[in-house]
LUMRO-370305 format. One record per residue (C-alpha): residue number from 1; x, y, z. Coordinates in nm, 4 decimals, decimal comma. Each point is the difference from the previous one (the first is absolute). Layout:
N
+-----+----------+----------+----------+
:   k :        u :        v :        w :
+-----+----------+----------+----------+
: NUM :        X :        Y :        Z :
...
+-----+----------+----------+----------+
***
This chain:
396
+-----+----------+----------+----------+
:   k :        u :        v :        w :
+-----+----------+----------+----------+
:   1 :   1,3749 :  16,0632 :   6,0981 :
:   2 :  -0,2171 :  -0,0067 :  -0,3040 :
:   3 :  -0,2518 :  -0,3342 :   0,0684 :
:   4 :  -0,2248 :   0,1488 :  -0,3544 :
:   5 :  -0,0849 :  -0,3597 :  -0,1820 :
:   6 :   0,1569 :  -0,0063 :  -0,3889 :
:   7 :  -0,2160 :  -0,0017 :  -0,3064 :
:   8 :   0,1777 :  -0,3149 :  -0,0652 :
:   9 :  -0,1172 :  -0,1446 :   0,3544 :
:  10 :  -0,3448 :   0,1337 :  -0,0246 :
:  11 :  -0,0419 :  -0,1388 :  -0,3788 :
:  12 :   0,0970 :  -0,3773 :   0,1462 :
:  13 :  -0,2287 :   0,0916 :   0,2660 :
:  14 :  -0,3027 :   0,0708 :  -0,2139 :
:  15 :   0,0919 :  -0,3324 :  -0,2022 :
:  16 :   0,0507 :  -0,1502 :   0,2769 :
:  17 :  -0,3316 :   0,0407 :   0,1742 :
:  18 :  -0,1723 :  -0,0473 :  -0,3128 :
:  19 :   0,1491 :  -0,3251 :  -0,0280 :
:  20 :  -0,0914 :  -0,1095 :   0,2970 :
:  21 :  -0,3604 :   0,0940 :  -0,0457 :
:  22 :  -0,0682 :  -0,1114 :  -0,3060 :
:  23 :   0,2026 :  -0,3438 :  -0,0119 :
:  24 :   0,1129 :  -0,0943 :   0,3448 :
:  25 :  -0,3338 :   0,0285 :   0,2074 :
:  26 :  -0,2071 :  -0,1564 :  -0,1845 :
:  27 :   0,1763 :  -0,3317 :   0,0339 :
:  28 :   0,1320 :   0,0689 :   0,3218 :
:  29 :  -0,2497 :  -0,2186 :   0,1927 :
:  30 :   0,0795 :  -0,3035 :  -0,2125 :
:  31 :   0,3708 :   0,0777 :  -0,1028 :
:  32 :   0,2034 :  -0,1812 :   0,2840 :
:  33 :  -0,0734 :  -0,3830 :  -0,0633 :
:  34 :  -0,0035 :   0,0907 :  -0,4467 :
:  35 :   0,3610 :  -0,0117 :  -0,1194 :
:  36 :  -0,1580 :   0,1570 :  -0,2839 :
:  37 :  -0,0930 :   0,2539 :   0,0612 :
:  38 :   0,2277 :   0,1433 :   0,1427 :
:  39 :   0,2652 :  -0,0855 :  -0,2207 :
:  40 :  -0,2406 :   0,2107 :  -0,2600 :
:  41 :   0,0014 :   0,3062 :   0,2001 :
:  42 :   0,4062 :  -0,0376 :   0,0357 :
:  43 :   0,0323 :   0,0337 :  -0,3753 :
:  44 :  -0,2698 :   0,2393 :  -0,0355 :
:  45 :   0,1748 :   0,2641 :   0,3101 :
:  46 :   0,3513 :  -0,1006 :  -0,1790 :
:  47 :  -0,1320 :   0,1078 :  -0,3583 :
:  48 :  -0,1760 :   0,2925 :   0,1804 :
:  49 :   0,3374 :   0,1246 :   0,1028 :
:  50 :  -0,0811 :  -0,0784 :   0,3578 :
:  51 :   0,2662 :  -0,2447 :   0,1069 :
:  52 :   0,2738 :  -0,0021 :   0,2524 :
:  53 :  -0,0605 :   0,3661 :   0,0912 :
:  54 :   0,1399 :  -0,0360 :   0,3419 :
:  55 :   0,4014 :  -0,0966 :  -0,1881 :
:  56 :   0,1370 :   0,3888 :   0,0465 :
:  57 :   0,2948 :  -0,1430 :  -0,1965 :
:  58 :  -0,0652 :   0,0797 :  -0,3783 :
:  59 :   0,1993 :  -0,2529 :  -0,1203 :
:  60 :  -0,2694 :  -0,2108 :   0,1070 :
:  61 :  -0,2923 :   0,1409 :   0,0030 :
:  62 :  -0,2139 :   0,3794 :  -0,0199 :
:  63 :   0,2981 :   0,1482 :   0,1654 :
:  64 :  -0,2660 :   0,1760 :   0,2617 :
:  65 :   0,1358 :   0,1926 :   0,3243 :
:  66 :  -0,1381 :  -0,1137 :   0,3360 :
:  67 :  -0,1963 :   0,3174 :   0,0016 :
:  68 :  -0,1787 :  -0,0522 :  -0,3463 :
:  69 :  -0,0487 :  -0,3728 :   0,1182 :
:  70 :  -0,1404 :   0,0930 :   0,3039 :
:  71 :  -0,3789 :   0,1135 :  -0,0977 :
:  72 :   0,0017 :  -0,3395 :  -0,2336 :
:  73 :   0,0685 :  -0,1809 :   0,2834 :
:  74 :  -0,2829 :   0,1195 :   0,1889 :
:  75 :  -0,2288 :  -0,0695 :  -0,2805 :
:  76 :   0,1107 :  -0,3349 :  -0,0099 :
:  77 :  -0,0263 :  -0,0565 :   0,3951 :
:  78 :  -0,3855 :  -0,0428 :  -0,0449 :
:  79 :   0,0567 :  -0,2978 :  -0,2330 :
:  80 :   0,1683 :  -0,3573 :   0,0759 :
:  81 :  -0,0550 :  -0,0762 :  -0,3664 :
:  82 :   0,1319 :   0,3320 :  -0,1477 :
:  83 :   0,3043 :  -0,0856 :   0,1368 :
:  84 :   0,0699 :  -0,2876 :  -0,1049 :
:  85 :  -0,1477 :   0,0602 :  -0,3451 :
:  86 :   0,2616 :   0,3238 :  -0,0259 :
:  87 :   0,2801 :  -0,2523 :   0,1321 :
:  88 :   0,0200 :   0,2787 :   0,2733 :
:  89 :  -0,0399 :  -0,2575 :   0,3033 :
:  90 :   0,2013 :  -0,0684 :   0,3195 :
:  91 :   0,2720 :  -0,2171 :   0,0626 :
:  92 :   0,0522 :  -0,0423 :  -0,3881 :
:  93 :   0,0324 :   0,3589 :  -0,0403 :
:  94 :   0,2093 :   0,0986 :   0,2471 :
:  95 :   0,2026 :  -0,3504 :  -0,1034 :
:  96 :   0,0540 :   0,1416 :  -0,3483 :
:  97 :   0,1366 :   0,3672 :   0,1704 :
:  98 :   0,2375 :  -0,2201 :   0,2120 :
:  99 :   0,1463 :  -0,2245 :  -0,3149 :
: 100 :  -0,0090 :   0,3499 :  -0,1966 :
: 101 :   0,2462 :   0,1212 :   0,2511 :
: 102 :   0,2069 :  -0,2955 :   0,0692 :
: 103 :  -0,0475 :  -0,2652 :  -0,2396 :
: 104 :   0,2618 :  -0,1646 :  -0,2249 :
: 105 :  -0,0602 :   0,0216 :  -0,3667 :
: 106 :  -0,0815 :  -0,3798 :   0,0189 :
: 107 :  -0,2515 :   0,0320 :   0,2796 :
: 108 :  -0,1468 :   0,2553 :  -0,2007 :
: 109 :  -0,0687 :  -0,1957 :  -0,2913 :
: 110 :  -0,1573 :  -0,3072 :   0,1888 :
: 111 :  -0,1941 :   0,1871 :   0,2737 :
: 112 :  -0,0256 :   0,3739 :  -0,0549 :
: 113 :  -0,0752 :   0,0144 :  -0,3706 :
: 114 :  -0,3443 :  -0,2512 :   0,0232 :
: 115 :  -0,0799 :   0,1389 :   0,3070 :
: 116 :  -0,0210 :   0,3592 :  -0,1403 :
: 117 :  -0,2086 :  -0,1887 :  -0,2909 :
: 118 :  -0,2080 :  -0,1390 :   0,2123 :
: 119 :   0,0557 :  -0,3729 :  -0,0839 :
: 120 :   0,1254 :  -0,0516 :   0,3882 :
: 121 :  -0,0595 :   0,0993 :   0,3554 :
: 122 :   0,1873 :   0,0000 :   0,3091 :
: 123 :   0,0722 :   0,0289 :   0,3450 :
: 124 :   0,1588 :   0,1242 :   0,2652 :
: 125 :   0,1080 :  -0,2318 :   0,2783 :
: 126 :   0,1013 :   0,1682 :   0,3075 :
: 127 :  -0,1650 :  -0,0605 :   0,3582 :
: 128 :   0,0135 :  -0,2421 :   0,2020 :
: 129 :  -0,2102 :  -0,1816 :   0,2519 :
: 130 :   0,2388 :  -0,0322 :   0,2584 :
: 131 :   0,1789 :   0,3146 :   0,0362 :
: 132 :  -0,1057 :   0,3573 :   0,0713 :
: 133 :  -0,0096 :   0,0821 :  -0,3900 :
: 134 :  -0,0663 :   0,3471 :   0,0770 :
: 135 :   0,4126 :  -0,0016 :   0,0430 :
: 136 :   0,1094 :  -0,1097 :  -0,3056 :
: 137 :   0,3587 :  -0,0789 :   0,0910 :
: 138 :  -0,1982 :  -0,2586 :   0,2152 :
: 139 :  -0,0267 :  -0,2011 :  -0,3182 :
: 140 :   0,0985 :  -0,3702 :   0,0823 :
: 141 :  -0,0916 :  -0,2244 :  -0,3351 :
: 142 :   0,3828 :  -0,1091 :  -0,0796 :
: 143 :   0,1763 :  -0,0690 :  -0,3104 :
: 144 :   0,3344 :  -0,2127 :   0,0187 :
: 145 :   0,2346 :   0,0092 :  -0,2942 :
: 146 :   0,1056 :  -0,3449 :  -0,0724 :
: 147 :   0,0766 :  -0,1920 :  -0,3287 :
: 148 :  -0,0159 :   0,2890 :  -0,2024 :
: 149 :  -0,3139 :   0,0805 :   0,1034 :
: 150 :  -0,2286 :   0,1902 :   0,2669 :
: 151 :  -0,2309 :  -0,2443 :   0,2383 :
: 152 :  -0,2976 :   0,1995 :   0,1386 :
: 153 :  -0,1815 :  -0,1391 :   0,2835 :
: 154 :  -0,3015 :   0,1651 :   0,2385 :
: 155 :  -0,2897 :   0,1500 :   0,0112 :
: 156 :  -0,2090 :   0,3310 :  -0,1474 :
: 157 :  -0,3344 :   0,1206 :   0,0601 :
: 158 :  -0,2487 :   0,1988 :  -0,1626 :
: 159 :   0,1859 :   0,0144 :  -0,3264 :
: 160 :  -0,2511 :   0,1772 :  -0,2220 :
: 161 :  -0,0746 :  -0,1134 :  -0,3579 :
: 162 :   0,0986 :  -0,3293 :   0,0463 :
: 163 :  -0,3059 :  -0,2167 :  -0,1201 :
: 164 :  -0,0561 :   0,2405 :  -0,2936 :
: 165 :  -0,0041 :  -0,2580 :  -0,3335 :
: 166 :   0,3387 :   0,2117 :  -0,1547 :
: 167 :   0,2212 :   0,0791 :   0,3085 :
: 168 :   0,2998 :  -0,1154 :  -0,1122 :
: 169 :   0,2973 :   0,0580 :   0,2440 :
: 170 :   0,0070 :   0,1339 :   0,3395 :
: 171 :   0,2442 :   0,2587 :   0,0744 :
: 172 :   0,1495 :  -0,1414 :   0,3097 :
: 173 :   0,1543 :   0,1329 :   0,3466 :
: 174 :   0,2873 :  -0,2502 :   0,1718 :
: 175 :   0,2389 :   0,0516 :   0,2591 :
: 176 :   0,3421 :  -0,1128 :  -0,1475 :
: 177 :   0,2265 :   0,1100 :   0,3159 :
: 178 :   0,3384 :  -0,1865 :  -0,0667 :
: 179 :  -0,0149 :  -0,0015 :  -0,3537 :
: 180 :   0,2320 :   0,1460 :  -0,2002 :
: 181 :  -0,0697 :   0,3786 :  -0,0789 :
: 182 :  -0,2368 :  -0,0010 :   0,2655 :
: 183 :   0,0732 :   0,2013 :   0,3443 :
: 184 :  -0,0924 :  -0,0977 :   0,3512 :
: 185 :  -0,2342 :   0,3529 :   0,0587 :
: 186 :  -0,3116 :   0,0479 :   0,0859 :
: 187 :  -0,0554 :   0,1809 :  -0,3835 :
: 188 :   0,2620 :  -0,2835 :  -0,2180 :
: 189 :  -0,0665 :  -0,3187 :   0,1065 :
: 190 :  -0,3122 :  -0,0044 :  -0,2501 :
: 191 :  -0,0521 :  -0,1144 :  -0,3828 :
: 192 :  -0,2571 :   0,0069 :  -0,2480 :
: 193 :  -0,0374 :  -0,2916 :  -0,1669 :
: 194 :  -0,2638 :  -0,0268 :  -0,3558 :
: 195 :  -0,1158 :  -0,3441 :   0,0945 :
: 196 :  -0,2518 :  -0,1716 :  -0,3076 :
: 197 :  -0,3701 :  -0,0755 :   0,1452 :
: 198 :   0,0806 :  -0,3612 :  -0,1559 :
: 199 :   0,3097 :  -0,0545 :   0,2238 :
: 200 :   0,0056 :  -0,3313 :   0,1680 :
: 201 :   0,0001 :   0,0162 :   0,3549 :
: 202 :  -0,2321 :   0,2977 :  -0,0051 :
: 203 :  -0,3730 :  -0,0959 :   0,1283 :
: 204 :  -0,2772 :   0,1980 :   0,1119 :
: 205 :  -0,1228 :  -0,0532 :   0,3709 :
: 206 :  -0,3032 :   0,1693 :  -0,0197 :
: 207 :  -0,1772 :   0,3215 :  -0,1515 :
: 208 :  -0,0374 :   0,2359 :   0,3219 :
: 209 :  -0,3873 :   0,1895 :   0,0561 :
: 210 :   0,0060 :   0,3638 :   0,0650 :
: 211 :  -0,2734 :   0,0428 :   0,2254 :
: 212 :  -0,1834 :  -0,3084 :  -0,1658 :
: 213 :   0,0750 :   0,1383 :  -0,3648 :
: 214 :   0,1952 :  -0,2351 :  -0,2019 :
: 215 :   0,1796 :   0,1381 :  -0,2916 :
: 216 :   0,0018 :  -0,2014 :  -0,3819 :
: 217 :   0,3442 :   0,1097 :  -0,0039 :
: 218 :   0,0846 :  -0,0970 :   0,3300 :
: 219 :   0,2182 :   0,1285 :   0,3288 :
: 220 :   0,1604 :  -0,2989 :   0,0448 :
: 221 :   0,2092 :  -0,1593 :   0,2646 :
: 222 :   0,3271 :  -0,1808 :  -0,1668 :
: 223 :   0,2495 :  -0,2623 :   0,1012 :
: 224 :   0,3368 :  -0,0322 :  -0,1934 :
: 225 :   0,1178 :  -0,3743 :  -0,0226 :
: 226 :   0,3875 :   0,0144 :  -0,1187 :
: 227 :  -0,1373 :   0,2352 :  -0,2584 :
: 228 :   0,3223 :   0,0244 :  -0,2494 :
: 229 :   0,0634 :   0,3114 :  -0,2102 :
: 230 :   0,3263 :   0,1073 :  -0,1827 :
: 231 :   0,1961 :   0,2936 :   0,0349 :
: 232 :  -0,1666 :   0,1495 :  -0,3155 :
: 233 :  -0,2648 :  -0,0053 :   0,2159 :
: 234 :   0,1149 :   0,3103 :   0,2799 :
: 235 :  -0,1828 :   0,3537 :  -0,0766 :
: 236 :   0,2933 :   0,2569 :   0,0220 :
: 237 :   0,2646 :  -0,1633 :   0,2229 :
: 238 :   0,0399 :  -0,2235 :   0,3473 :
: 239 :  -0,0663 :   0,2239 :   0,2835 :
: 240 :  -0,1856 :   0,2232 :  -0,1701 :
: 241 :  -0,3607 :  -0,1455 :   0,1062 :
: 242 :  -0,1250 :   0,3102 :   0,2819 :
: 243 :   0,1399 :   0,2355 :  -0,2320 :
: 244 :  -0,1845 :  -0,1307 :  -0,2853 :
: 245 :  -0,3142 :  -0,0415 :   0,1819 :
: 246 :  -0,0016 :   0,3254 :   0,1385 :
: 247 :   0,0396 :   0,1648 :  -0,3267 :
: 248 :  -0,3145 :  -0,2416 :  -0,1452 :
: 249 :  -0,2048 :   0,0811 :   0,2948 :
: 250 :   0,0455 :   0,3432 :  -0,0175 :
: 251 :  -0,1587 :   0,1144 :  -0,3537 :
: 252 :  -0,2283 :  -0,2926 :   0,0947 :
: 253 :  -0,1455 :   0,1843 :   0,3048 :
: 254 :  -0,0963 :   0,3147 :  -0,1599 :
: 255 :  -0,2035 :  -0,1997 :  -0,2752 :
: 256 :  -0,1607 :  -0,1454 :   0,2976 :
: 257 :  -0,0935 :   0,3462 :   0,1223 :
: 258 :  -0,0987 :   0,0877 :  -0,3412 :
: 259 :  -0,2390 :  -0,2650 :  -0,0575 :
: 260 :  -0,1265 :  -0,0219 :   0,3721 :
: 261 :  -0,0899 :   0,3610 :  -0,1160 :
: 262 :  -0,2214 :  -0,1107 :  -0,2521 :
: 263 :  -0,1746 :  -0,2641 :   0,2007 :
: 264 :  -0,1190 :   0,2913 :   0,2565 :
: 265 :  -0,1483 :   0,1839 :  -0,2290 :
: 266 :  -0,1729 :  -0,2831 :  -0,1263 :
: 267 :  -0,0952 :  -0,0181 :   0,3435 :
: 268 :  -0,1104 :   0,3294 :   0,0855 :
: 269 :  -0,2096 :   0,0017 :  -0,3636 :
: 270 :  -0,1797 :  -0,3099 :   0,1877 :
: 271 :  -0,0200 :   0,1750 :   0,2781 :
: 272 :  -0,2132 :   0,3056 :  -0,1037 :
: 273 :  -0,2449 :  -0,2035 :  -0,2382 :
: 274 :  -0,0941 :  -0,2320 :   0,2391 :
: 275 :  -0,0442 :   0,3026 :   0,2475 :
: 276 :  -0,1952 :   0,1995 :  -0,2756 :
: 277 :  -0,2717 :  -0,3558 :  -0,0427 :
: 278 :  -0,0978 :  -0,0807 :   0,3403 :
: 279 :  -0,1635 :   0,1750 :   0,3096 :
: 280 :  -0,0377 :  -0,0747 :   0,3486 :
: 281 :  -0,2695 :   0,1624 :   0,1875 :
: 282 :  -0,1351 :   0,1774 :  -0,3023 :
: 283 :   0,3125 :   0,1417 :  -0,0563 :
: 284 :   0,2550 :  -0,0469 :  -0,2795 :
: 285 :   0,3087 :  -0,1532 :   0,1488 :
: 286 :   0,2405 :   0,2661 :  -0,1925 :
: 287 :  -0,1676 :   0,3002 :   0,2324 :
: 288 :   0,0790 :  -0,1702 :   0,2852 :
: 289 :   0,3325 :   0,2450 :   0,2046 :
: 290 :   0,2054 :  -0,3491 :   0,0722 :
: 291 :  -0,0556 :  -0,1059 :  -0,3532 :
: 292 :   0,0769 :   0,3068 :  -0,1493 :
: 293 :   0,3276 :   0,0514 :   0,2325 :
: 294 :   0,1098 :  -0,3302 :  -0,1417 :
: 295 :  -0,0293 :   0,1020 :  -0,3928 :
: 296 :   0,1689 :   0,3268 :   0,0766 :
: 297 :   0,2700 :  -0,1433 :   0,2106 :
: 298 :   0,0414 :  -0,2785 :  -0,2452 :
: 299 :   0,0430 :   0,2837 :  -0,2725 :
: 300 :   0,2374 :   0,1485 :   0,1933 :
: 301 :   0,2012 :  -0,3044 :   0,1049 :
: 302 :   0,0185 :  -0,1023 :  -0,3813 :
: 303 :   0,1125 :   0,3155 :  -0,1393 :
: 304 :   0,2761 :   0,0553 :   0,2535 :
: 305 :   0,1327 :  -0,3592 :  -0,0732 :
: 306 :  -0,0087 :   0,0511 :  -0,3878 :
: 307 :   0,1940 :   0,3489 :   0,0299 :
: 308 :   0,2572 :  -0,2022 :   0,2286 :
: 309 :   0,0241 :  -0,2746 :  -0,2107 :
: 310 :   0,0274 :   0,2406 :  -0,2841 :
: 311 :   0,3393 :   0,1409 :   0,1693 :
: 312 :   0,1485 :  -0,3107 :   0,0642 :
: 313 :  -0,0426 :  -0,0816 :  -0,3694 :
: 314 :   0,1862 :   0,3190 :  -0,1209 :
: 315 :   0,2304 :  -0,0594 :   0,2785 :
: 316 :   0,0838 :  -0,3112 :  -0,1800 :
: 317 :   0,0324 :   0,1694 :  -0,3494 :
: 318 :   0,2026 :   0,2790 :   0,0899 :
: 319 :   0,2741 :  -0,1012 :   0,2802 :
: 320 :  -0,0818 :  -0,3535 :  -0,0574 :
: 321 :  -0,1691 :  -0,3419 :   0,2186 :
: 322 :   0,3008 :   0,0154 :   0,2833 :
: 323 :  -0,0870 :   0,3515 :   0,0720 :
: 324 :  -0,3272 :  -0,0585 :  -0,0013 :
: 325 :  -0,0220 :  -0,2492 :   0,2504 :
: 326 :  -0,0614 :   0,1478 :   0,3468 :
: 327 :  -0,3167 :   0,1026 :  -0,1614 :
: 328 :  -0,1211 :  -0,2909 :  -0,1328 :
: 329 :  -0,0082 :  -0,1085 :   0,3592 :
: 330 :  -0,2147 :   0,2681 :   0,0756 :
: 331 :  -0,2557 :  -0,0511 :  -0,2623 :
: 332 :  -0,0049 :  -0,4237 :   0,0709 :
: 333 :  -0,1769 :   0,0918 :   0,3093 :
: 334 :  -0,1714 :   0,3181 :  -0,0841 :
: 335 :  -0,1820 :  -0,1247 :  -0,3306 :
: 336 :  -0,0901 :  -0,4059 :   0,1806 :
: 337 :  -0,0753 :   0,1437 :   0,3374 :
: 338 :  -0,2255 :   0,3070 :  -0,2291 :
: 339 :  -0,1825 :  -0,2850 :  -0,2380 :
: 340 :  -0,0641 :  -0,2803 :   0,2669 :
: 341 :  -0,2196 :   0,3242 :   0,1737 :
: 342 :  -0,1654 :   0,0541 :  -0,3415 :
: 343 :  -0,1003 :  -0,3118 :  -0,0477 :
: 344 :  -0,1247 :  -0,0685 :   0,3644 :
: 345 :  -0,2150 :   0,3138 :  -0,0195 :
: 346 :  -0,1239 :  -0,1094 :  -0,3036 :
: 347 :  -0,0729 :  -0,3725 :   0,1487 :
: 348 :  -0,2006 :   0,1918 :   0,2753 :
: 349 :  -0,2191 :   0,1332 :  -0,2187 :
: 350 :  -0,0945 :  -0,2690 :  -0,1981 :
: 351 :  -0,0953 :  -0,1762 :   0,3024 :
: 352 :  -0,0249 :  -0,3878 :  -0,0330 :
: 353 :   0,0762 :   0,0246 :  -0,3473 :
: 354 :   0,3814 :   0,1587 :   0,0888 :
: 355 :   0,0711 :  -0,3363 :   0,1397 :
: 356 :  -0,1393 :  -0,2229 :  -0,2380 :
: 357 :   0,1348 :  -0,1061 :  -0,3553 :
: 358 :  -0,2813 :   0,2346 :  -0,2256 :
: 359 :   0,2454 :   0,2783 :   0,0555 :
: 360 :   0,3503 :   0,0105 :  -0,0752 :
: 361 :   0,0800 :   0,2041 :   0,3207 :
: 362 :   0,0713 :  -0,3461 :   0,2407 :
: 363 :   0,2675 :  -0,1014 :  -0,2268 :
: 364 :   0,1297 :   0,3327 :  -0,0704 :
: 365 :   0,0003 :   0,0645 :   0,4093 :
: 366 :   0,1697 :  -0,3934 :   0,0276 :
: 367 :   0,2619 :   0,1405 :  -0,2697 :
: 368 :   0,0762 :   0,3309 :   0,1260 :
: 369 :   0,0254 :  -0,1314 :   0,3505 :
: 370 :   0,3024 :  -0,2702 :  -0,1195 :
: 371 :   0,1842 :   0,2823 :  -0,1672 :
: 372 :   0,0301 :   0,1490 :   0,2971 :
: 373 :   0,2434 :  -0,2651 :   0,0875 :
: 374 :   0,1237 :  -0,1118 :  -0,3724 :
: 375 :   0,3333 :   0,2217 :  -0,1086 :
: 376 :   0,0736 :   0,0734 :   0,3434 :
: 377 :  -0,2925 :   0,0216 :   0,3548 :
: 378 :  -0,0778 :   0,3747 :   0,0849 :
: 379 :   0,2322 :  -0,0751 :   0,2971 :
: 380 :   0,3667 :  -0,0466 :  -0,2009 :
: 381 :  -0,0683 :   0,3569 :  -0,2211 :
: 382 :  -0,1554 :   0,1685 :   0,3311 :
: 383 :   0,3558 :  -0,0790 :   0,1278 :
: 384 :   0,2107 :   0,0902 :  -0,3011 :
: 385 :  -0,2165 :   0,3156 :  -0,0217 :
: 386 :   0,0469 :   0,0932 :   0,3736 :
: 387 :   0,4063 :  -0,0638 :   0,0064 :
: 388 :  -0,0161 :   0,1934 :  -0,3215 :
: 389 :  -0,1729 :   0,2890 :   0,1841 :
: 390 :   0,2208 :   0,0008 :   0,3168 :
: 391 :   0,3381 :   0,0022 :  -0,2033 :
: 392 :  -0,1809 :   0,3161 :  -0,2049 :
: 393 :  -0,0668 :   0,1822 :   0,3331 :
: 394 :   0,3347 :  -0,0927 :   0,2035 :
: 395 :   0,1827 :   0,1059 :  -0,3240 :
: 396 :  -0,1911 :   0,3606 :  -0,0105 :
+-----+----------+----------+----------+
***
């Protein structure tokens, strides 16, 4: 399997970077509360050429494969901003891959097409408070059919994106057992509904803390009031909710694991200059054995989940996302369970300043940590991983 990056991947990655260093952190500290300016980097990254270069579909954007995507996405993992400024950023990404694949023409021209300009947002609108959302067939937010239109009534939680200033519509997970087209099994009984942010009957509760950080954006928990929608409004068709969502989640995991990259080697970079400036006892932290275990291991831990990752992606290019799903489970642990350890080692050796707001590494810890449960807990791949495995060895 040949993993060798592209000249057309490593020339976005050199513009890439450079972007980000020479327009993106310097207004990084001052960027999230200024409309602004970020709206100016948006048009500078899309006249740049840097814009949407996570759509693999070239009818909509670069056209790149996972595998050229991949590196880009790891440069992009050290920056919030970058993201967004590239229009590269989760849900509304993986949104616009969804509608791509199963959007009417007339959805298309209302959601997709400004999203992909980057006049709207989105979000994604799936968990629940109430139910083990780690199952989604456990889904219980219901839409009725009545009056020539669908009701939706319950309740979502931390529904990312929600708060941002263009978030638009919410792509929307409902259990419509009983309605027509819809089947009564664990994997029908589900629709995705494209819900406007400015529906009536749809209020935010509350914007939920992730270990005390609070998010502009938001993770918010919902309630649906007789939220009404048309049938123009269904993605694909009724029923077809878990099979929609697991294809979004999917592509939507790996970028995770691409990015997550990204933020441990930010980590480890930390790691080893704050190791290099201080001593204890008259000696340089970095000569210390535990110390210097922790950078190797950390190098070792990082490259093993990038050449992983990196197989997954061409997995995806060449016999496509289905096939390449057993090991996306495998790298959703490997690369959160590999970057949470990064970023704790590199907590420890900051000391007191790990744990306190003049380093990024507490929020990137508080971040890492909640992935670990967002797109599916360790627990739910560990077990599609292991049945995976014994049905391999009873079958040899």
């Amino acid at each position: 399997m040949d993993l060798t990056q592209t000249r057309r991947s490593a020339e976005y990655q050199a513009r890439l970077e450079a972007f980000i260093n020479e327009r993106v952190e310097p207004v990084a500290d001052v960027a999230d509360p200024d409309r602004a300016i970020v709206e100016g980097l948006k048009a500078a990254a899309r006249a740049d050429g840097l814009w949407n270069l996570n759509v693999r579909d070239a009818d909509y954007g670069p056209g790149l494969s996972a595998l050229e995507y991949a590196p880009l996405a790891e440069v992009l993992g050290t920056s919030r901003l970058a993201q967004e400024a590239t229009n590269t950023d989760a849900p509304s990404s993986i949104n616009g891959d969804a509608l791509i694949r199963y959007g009417s023409a007339a959805q298309k021209a209302r959601w997709l097409e400004p999203q992909l300009a980057g006049q709207i947002r989105s979000a994604f609108a799936m968990t629940e408070p109430d139910v083990a959302s780690s199952d989604a067939s456990n889904m219980a937010m219901t839409a009725r059919h009545t009056g020539g239109e669908w009701v939706l009534d319950g309740s979502k939680w931390w529904i990312s994106g929600v708060l941002h200033p263009q978030c638009a519509y919410l792509m929307t997970v409902a259990n419509t057992v009983g309605a027509e087209g819809a089947g009564s099994s664990r994997h029908r009984k589900h629709t995705v509904f494209l819900v406007p942010r400015n529906a009536p009957g749809l209020e935010v509760v509350r914007n939920l803390p992730k270990f005390g950080y609070t998010d502009d954006a938001g993770h918010c928990e919902l309630r649906f009031t007789d939220v009404r929608v048309g049938d123009d409004a269904i993605l694909g068709d009724v029923g077809d909710g878990f099979a929609i969502g697991q294809a979004r989640l999917g592509p939507a995991r790996v970028q995770h694991c691409m990015r997550t990259i990204g933020v441990a080697e930010r980590a480890l970079t930390l790691m080893c200059r704050r190791a290099e400036s201080r001593e204890t006892f008259g000696t340089p932290v970095a000569s210390r054995a535990n110390v210097m275990d922790w950078i190797a291991e950390s190098r070792i831990d990082i490259d093993a989940c990038r050449l992983a990752t990196l197989r997954v992606a061409a997995l995806m290019d060449t016999e496509g996302d289905k096939a390449a799903a057993p090991h996306m489970s495998i790298i959703k642990v490997q690369v959160m369970r590999m970057a949470t350890t990064v970023v704790d080692r590199a907590i420890q050796v900051h000391g007191a300043a790990g744990v306190s707001d003049d380093t990024p590494l507490a929020r990137m810890y508080a971040d890492l940590r909640a992935l670990r449960i967002a797109d599916g807990p360790d627990e739910v791949h560990l077990m599609a991983i292991a049945r995976r495995e014994l049905r391999r060895q009873s079958l040899g």
